[in-house]
C-alpha positions in Angstrom: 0.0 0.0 0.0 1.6 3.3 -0.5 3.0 5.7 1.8 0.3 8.5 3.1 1.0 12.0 1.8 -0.2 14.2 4.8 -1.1 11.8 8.4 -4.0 13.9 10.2 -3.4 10.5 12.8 -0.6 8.2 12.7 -2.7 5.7 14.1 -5.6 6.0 11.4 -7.3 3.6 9.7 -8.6 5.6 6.6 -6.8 6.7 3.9 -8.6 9.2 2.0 -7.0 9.5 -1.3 -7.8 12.9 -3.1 -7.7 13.5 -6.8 -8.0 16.2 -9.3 -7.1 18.2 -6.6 -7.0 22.3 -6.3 -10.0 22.1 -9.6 -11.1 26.1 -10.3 -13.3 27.0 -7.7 -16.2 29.3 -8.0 -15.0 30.0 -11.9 -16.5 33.0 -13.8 -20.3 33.2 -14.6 -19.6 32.9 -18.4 -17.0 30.0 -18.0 -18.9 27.9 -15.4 -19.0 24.8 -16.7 -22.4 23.7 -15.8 -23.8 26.7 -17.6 -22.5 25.4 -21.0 -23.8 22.1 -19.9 -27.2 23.7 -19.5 -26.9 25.6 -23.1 -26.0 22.5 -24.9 -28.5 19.9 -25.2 -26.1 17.7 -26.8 -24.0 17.0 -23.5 -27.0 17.5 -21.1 -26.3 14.1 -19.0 -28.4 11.8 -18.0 -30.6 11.5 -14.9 -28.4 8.5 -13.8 -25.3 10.4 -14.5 -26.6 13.4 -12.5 -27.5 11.5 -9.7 -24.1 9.9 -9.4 -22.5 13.4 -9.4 -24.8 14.2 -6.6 -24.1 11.2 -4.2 -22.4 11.8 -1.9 -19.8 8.9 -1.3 -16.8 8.9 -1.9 -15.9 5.4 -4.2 -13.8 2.7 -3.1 -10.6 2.6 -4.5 -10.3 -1.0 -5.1 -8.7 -1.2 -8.6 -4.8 -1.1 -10.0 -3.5 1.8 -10.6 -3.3 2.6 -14.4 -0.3 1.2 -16.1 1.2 1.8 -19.5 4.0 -0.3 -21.3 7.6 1.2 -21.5 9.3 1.3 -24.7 10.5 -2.2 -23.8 7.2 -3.6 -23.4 7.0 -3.8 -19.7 4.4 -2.1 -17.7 5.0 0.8 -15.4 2.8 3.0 -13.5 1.9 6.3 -15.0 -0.9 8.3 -13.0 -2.8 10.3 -15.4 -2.9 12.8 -12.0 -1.6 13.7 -8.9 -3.4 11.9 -5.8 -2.8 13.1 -2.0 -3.0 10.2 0.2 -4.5 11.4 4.0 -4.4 8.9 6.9 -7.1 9.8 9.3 -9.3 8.1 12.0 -12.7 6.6 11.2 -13.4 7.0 14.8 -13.3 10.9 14.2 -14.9 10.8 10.8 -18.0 9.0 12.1 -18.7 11.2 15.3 -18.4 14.4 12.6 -19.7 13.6 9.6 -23.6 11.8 8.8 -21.9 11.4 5.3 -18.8 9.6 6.2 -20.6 8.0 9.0 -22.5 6.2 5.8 -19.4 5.7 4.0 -17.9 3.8 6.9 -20.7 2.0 8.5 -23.8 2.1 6.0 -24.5 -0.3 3.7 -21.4 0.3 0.7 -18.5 -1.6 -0.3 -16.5 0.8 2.1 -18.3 -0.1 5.3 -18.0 -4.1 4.3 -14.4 -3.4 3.5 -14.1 -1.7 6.9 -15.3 -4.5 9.0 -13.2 -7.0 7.5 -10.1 -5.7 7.0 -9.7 -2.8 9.7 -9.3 -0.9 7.7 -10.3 0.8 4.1 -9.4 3.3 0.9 -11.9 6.1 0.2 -12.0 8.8 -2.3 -12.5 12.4 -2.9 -12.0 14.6 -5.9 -11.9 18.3 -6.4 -11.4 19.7 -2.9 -8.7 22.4 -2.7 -6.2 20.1 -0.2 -4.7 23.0 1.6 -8.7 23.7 2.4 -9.2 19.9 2.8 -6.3 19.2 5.3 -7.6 22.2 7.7 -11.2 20.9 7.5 -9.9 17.4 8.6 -7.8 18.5 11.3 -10.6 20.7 12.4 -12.9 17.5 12.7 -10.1 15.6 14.4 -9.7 18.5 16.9 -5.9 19.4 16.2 -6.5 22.9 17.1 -2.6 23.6 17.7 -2.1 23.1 13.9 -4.9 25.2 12.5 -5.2 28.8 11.3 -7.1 31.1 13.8 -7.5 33.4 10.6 -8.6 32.6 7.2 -9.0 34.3 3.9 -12.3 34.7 2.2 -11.2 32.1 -0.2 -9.9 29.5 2.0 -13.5 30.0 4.1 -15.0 29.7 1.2 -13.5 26.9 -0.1 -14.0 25.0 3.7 -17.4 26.1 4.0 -18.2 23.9 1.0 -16.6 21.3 2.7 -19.1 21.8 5.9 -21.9 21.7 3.5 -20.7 18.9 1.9 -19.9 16.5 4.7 -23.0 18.1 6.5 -20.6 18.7 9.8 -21.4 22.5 10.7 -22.0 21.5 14.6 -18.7 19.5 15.2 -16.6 22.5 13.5 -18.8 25.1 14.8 -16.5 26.9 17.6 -13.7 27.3 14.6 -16.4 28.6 12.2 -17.1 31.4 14.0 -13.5 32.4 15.3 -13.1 32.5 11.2 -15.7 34.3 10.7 -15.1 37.0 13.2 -11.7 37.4 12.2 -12.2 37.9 8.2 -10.2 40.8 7.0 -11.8 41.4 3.7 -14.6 43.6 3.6 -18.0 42.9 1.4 -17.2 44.6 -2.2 -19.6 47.0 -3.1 -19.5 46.4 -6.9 -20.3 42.8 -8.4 -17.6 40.4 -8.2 -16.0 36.9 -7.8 -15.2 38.1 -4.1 -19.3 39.8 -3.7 -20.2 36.0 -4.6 -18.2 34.3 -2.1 -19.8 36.7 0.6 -23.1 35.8 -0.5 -21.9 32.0 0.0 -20.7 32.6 3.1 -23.2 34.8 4.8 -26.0 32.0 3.5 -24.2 29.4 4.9 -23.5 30.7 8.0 -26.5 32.7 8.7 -25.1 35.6 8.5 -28.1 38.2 8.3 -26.5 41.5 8.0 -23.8 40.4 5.6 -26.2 38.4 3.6 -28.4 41.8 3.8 -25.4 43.3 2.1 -24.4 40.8 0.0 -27.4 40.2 -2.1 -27.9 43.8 -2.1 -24.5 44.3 -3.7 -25.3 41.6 -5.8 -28.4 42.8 -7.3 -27.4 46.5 -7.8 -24.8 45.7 -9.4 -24.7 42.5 -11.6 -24.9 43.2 -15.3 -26.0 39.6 -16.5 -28.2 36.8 -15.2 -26.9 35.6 -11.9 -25.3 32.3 -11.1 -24.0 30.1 -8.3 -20.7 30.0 -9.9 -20.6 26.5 -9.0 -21.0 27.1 -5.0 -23.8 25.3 -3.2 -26.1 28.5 -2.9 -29.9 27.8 -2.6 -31.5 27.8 -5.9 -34.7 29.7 -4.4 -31.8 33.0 -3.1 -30.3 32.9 -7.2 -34.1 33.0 -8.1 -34.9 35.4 -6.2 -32.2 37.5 -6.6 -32.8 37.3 -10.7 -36.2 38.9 -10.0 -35.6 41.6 -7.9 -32.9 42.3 -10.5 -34.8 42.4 -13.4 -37.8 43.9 -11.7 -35.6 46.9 -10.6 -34.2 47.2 -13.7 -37.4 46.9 -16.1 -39.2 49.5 -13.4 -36.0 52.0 -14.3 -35.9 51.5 -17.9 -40.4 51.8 -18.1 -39.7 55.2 -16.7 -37.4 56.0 -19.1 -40.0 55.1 -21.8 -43.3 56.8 -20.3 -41.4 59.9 -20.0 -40.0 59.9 -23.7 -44.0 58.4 -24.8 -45.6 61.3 -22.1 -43.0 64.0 -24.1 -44.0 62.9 -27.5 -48.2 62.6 -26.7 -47.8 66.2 -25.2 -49.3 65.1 -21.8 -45.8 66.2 -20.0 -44.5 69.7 -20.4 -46.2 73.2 -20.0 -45.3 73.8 -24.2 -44.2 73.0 -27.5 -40.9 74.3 -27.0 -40.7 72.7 -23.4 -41.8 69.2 -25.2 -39.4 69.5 -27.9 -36.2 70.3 -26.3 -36.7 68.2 -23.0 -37.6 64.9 -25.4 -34.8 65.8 -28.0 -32.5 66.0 -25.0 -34.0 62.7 -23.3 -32.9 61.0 -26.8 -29.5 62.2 -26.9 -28.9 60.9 -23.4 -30.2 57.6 -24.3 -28.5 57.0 -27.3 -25.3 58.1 -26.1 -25.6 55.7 -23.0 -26.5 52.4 -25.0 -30.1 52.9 -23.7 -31.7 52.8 -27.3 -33.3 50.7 -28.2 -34.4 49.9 -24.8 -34.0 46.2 -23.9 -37.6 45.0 -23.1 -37.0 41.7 -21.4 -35.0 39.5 -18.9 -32.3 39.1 -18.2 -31.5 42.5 -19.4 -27.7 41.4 -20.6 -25.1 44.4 -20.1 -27.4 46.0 -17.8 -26.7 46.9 -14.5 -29.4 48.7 -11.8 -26.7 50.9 -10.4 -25.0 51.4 -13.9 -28.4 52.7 -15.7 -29.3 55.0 -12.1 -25.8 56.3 -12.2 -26.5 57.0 -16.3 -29.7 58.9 -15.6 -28.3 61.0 -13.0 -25.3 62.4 -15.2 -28.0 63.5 -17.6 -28.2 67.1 -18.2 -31.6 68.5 -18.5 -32.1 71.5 -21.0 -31.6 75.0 -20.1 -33.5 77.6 -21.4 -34.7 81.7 -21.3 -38.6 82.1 -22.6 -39.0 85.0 -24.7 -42.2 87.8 -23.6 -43.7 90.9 -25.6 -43.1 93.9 -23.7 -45.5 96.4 -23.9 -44.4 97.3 -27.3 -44.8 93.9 -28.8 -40.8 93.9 -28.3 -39.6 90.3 -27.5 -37.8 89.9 -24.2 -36.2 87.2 -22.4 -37.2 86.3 -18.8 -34.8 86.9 -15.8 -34.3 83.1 -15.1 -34.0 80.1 -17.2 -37.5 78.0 -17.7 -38.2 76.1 -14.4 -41.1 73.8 -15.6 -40.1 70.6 -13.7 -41.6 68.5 -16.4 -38.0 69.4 -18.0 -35.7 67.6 -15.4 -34.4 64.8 -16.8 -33.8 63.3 -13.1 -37.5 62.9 -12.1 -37.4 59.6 -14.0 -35.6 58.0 -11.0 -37.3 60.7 -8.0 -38.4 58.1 -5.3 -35.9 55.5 -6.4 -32.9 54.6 -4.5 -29.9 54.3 -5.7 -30.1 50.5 -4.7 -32.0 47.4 -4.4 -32.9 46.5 -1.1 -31.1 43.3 0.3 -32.6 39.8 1.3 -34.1 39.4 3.9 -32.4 36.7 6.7 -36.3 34.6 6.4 -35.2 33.1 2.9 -32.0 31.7 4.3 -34.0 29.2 6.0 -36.8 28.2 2.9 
């Protein structure tokens, strides 16, 4: 049997052997590979496929390791990948985990391996190890030899880990020393980082940073949201897509009334008033991308903040009417025409400058 790579206990009777280790985590929205699986009905798998990506136990590793011939003829062994081999305790596993609790004593060729032999070779894939050997000395309680503080990353990453193993009591005490001492402070545009907030303050229950988050999120997201591949609640992304788009179609049916009320003379005191306010409404819009206007979800390249931020740098009209003096003489008036029809910026009075967060309630639907 080969040597472990990393010993969480000497004395363990588990190896856990980890491949594909350190795969992207949390990728970007447009390279997430499940998205393109989604677009392309071609490579959509099948149920049975989808439900063995789903399970949640780790296979056996019972066969040879792959082997290739030399170029004279013999066979050596080639590993197509790294593998990190972790000796651990199944004692320590079981009280922590429901998940390897089944592994190990459920009904699967691990268990039965297990009982027989003492002892018994399971798998992982994907995890981050660094994340991975922290979240497995956290469960074996080797608190001398784990980080008091964390990035957002490496939270992230063992977060996923919790969720995964389903172990959020045994590692709870850790958790929240991590928590509290997070450096990195929610990003107030949209972002890989603004995503693994949201992750984080979901998981953890986290209600004023989840307030924030999906606040952040909404305002400022110019595309349909995703996941990115972390176990956020379908119902939050839904959500979150609908306040999005309804925010931004309310914004951008303003924009419209005010150019249709312009045009059917039922906004402005005048001809003049109409003309110039509606001529300078167009301008605005055209320079800023806004025409045509996009009519319908998801509203791609369209951000809430970015179209309220647009309308506010518009520049309403400014003009002098012209009165007849007593002589019929034309005159201009002493200030500029102050019909508040012509304000650009009462297409967004009322509207705040960002979409309310979500409330804590859905963290638990």
């Amino acid at each position: 049997m080969d040597q472990p790579t990393h010993t969480i206990d000497p004395e363990g009777d588990v190896i856990i052997v980890l491949s594909n280790a350190n795969s992207p985590f949390a990728p970007d929205d447009y390279e997430d590979p499940t998205a393109k699986k989604n677009s392309d009905s071609d490579s959509k798998p099948s149920d049975e496929e989808e439900d063995q990506h789903r399970e949640k136990r780790p296979r056996l590793v019972e066969e040879q390791p792959s082997e290739t011939p030399t170029e004279d003829g013999h066979l050596s062994e080639t590993p197509n990948e790294e593998c990190f081999r972790i000796q651990v305790s199944a004692k320590h596993l079981i009280l922590a985990s429901p998940v390897f609790r089944n592994i190990l004593t459920g009904n699967w060729k691990e268990s039965v391996s297990y009982l027989q032999k003492g002892s018994v070779e399971i798998t992982a894939e994907s995890w981050d190890v660094e994340a991975f050997l922290i979240f497995l000395r956290a469960i074996h309680s080797q608190q001398s030899q784990i980080p008091r503080k964390l990035s957002l990353e490496m939270l992230a990453k063992i977060a996923v880990l919790i969720n995964y193993y389903d172990c959020k009591d045994a590692v709870s005490i850790l958790t929240e020393l991590w928590i509290n001492g997070l450096e990195d402070k929610i990003p107030a545009t949209y972002s890989r980082d603004l995503m693994l907030w949201l992750w984080i303050s979901a998981f953890f229950k986290l209600s004023s940073q989840f307030q924030t988050s999906t606040s952040n999120v909404m305002t400022h997201c110019d595309h349909l949201i995703t996941n990115r591949g972390l176990p956020i609640s379908e119902n939050i992304i839904n959500v979150m897509n609908e306040h999005r788009s309804g925010a931004i179609n309310q914004i951008l049916l303003r924009l419209h009334k005010m150019r249709e009320d312009l045009l059917d003379g039922s906004r402005g005191c005048d001809f003049e008033c109409r003309s110039m306010t509606l001529g300078a409404l167009t301008k605005h819009m055209h320079s800023n991308a806004l025409l045509p206007l996009e009519s319908e979800a998801p509203f791609s390249g369209l951000s809430y903040a970015g179209i309220f931020w647009k309308i506010q740098t518009f520049k309403s009209p400014e003009w002098y009417s012209a009165t007849r003096d007593s002589y019929y003489r034309l005159k201009a008036d002493s200030s500029p025409h102050g019909c508040q029809s012509s304000s650009l910026h009462t297409v967004i009075q009322g509207m705040t400058k960002s979409i309310n967060g979500l409330s804590s309630s859905i963290m638990d639907l």
